[in-house]
Structure formats: C-alpha cells, structure tokens
C-alpha positions in Angstrom: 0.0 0.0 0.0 2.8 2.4 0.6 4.9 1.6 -2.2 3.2 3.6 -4.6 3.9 6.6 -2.7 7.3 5.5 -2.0 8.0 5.5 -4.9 6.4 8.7 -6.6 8.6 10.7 -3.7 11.8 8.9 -4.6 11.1 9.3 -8.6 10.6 13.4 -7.6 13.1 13.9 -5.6 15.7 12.0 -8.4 13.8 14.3 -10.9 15.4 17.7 -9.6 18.6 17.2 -11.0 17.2 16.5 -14.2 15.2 18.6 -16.5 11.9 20.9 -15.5 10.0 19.3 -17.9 10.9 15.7 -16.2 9.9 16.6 -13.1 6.6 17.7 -14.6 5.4 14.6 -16.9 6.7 12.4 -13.7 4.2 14.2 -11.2 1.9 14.3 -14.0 2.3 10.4 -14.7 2.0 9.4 -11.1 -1.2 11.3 -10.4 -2.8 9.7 -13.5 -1.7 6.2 -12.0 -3.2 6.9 -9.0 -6.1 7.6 -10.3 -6.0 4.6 -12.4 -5.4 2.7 -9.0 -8.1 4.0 -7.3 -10.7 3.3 -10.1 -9.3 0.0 -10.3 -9.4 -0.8 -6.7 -13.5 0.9 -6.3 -14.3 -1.5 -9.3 -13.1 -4.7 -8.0 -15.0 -4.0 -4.5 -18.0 -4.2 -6.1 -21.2 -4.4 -4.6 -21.4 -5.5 -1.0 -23.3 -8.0 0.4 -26.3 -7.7 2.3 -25.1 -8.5 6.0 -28.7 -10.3 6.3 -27.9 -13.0 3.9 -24.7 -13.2 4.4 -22.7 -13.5 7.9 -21.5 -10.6 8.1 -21.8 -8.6 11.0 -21.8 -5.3 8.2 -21.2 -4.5 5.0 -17.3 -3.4 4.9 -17.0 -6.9 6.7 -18.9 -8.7 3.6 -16.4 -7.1 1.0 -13.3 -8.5 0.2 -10.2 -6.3 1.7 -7.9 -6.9 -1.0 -9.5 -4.8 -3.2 -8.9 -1.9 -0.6 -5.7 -1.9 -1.3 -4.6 -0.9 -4.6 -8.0 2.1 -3.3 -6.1 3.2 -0.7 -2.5 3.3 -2.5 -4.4 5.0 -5.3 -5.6 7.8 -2.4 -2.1 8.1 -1.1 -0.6 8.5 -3.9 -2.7 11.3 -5.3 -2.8 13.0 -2.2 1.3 12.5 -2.2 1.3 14.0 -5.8 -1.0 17.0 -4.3 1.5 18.1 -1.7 4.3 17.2 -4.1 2.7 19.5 -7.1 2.4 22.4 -4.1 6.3 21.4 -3.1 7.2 21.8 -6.5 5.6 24.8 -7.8 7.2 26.9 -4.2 10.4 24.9 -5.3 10.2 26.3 -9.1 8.9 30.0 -7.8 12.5 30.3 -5.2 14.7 28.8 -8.4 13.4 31.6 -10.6 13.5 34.0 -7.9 17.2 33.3 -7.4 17.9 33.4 -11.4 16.2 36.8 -11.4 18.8 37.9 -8.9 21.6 36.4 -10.1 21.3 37.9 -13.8 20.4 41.4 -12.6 
C-alpha cells in the first residue's frame, strides 16, 4: 500500500537534478496512476453484500479487503502527488527568484 507513494517521492526527488520538464510529466504520470489505482481498486469491491444474507456482521466486513488496497495506495498516492505538485511549484517560484537575482 505504501509503495506507490514510496516511490512517486523517490522518482521526484531524483527528478530535480534533471530537466523541468521531467519533473513535470513524472508528477503528472504518477497522479494519473493513482487515479487509475483507485478506479481500479473501487471496481473490484464491487457491490457488497447484504449483512442479512450473508454472515457478516456489516457491509465493509462482507467485501473483500484486497481490493482496498490498490484504493487506498491509489488515495495516497494522489494525495502525495498533491502536496508534491504544491512542493514543487514553491520549489520552481524560489529557483526563478534566485535566477532573477543572479542575472540582474
């Protein structure tokens, strides 16, 4: 479950010392995977079963809990490419700050 994130912060952080563009289509990339996770991982819950019938004593007991987690990776990763994408955009704001001052 934490390897998604894991490795979106370790594939940023390496993308700094490479081009801007890099760094963007990475972030980019990753947040479209972990949206892809999390559809993936809300599709194979599918409906639960009524506790009733089944016994369950309720209905997040009656679903399988493998399928949570490629849903919860998928909702830690995009919330890890959120803070990233607010890291990085303070990050790219100082670098241009400090080109700005060193060419003037």
């Amino acid at each position: 479950m934490f390897i998604l994130p894991a490795v979106i912060v370790v594939g940023w952080i390496l993308s700094w010392w490479g081009a801007r563009r890099v760094r963007w289509i990475l972030l980019s990339a990753a947040a479209v995977v972990s949206v892809l996770c999390v559809v993936i991982g809300w599709h194979a819950m599918g409906p639960p079963a009524d506790p009733r019938t089944v016994s369950c004593s309720s209905t997040w007991a009656c679903m399988d809990p493998t399928s949570l987690y490629p849903f919860a990776a998928g909702l830690l990763g995009f919330g890890c490419c959120f803070v990233l994408l607010i890291i990085a955009i303070v990050g790219e704001a100082i670098l241009i700050c400090r080109r700005r001052r060193i060419s003037d």
